[in-house]
C-alpha positions as CSV (number, residue, x, y, z in Angstrom):
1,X,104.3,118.6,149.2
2,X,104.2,116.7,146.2
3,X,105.9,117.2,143.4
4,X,103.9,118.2,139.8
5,X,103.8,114.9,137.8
6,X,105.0,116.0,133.9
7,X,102.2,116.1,131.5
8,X,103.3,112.8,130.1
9,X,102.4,111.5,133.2
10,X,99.6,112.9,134.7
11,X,95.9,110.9,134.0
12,X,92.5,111.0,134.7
13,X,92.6,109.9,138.5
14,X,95.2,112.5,139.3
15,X,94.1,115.2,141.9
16,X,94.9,118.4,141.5
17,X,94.9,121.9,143.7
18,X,95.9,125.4,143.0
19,X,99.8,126.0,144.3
20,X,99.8,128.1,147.0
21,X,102.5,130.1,145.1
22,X,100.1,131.2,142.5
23,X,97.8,133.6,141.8
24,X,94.6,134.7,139.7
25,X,92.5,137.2,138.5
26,X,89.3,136.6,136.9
27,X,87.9,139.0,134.5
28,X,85.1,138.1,131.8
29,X,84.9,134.6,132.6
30,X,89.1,134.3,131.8
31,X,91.5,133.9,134.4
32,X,94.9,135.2,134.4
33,X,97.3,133.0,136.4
34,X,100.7,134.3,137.8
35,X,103.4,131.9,139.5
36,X,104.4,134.1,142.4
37,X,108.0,132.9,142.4
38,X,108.4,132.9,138.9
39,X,106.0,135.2,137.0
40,X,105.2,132.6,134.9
41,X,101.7,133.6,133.7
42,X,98.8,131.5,131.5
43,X,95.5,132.9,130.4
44,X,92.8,130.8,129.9
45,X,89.3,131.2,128.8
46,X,85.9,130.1,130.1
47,X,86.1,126.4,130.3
48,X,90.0,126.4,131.3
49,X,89.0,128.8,134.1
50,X,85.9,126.6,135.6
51,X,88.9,123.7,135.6
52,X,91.1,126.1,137.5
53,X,88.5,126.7,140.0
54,X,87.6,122.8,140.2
55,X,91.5,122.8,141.7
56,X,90.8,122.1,145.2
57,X,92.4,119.5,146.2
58,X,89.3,117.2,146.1
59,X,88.4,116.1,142.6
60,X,90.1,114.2,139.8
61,X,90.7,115.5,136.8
62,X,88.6,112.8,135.2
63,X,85.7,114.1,137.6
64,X,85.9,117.5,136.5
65,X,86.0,115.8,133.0
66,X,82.9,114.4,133.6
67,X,81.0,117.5,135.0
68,X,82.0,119.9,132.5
69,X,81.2,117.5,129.6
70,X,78.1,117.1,131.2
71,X,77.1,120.8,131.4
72,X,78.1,121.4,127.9
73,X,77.4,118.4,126.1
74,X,80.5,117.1,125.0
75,X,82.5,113.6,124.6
76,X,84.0,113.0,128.2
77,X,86.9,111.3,126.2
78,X,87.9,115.2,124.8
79,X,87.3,116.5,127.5
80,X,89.9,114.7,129.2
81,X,92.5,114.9,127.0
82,X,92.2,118.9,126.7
83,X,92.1,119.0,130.9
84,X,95.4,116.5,130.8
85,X,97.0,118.5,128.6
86,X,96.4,122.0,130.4
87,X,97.2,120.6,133.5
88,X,100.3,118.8,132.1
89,X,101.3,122.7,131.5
90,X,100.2,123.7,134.6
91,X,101.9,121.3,136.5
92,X,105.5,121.8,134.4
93,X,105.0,125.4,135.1
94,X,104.6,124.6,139.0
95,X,101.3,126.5,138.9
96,X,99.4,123.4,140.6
97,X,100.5,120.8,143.3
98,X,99.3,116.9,142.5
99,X,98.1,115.4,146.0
């Protein structure tokens, strides 16, 4: 298994998926993430939680950029940032595994 890149490092052709050690509950379009070995827990709200369920290993994060600026009409370029940045803290809290 790989190891999380920091969020310094992480860009746009990175692919992420949800770690097998965590966890989430989805209630009113927010998820609720738990790090099984470490209770580390995020919330996030409706956009963050489509991104979380984009996690499957597949994608890029500059993919799901472009899809979810797409369906809500926004700059792909903030889009980007904001998903590099949650999953920068996603990957430092061990909560997703780069492939």
């Amino acid at each position: 298994m790989a190891v999380p890149k920091s969020e310094d490092t992480l860009d746009a052709e990175t692919v992420l998926r949800r770690s097998p050690q965590s966890t989430f509950q989805v209630v009113a379009d927010e998820a609720i993430l738990i790090h099984l070995g470490t209770g580390t827990y995020f919330s996030l709200n409706r956009v963050g939680t489509e991104f979380w369920q984009m996690l499957d290993g597949q994608g890029t994060i500059g993919g799901h950029a472009e899809t979810l600026a797409q369906k809500y009409s926004v700059d792909v370029s903030i889009v980007t940032a904001d998903l590099l940045e949650l999953a920068g803290k996603m990957a430092a809290d061990k909560l997703v595994d780069e492939l």
